[in-house]
C-alpha positions as CSV (number, residue, x, y, z in Angstrom):
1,X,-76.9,16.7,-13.9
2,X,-76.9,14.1,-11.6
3,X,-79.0,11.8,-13.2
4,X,-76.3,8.6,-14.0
5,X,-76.4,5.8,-11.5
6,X,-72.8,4.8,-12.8
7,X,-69.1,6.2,-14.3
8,X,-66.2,5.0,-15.5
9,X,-62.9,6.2,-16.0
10,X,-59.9,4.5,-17.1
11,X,-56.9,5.0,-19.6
12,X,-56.3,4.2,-22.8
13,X,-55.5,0.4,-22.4
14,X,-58.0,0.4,-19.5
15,X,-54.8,-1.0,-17.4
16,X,-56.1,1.4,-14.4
17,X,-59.7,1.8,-14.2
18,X,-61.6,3.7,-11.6
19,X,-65.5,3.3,-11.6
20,X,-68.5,4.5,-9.5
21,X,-71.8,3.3,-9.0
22,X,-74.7,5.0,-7.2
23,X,-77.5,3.8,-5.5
24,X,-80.0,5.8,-3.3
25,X,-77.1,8.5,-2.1
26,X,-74.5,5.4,-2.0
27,X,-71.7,5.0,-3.9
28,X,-69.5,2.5,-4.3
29,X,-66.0,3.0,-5.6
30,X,-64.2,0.8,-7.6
31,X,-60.4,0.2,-8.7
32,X,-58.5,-1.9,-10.7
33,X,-55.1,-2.5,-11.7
34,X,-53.4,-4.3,-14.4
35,X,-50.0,-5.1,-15.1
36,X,-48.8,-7.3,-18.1
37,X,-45.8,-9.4,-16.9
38,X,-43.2,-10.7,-19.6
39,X,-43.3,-14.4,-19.7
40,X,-46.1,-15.0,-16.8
41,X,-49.4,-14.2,-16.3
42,X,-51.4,-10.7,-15.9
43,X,-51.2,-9.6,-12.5
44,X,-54.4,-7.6,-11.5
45,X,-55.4,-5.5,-8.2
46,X,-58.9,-4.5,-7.3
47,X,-60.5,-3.2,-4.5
48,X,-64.0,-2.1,-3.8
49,X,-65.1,0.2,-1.3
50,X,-67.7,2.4,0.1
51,X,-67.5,6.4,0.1
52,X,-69.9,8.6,2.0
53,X,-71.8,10.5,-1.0
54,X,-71.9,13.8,0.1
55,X,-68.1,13.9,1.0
56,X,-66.8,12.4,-1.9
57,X,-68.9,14.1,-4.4
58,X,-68.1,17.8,-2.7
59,X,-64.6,16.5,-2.7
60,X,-65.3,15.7,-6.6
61,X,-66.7,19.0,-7.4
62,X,-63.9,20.9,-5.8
63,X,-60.8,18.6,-7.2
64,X,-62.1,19.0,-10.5
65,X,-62.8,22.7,-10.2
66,X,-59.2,22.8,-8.9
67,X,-57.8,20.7,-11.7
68,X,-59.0,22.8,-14.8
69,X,-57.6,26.0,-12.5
70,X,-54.4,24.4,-12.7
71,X,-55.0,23.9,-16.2
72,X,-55.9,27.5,-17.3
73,X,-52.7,28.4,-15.8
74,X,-50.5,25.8,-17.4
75,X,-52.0,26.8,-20.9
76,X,-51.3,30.5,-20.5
77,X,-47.7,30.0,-19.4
């Protein structure tokens, strides 16, 4: 509904998370990275970046819209 000023998305073992945040119409993307290495420490990457609202959340709309097209398709066949 529009309404949240913040998301988050990550997997499982939140070893690649991907999060938003929004604040008057801009957003601010977020990614991080983790990878256990045996017998050394964790080695993490994360960046931070702005994204123009409208483009990425029309982009949003239509890659999910997209996605769960795919998806209908793959669970028929």
């Amino acid at each position: 509904m529009g309404k949240a000023d913040y998301a988050q998305f990550y997997d499982y073992g939140q070893m690649i998370r991907f999060s938003l945040n929004v604040r008057d119409r801009k957003v601010w993307a977020s990614l991080k990275i983790r990878e256990h290495q045996a017998g050394a420490e964790e080695t993490l990457l994360s960046a931070g970046f702005p994204v123009d609202y409208d483009s990425f959340v029309n982009a949003l709309y239509e890659r999910t819209k997209q996605f769960l097209e795919e998806l209908e398709t793959t669970e028929h066949a």
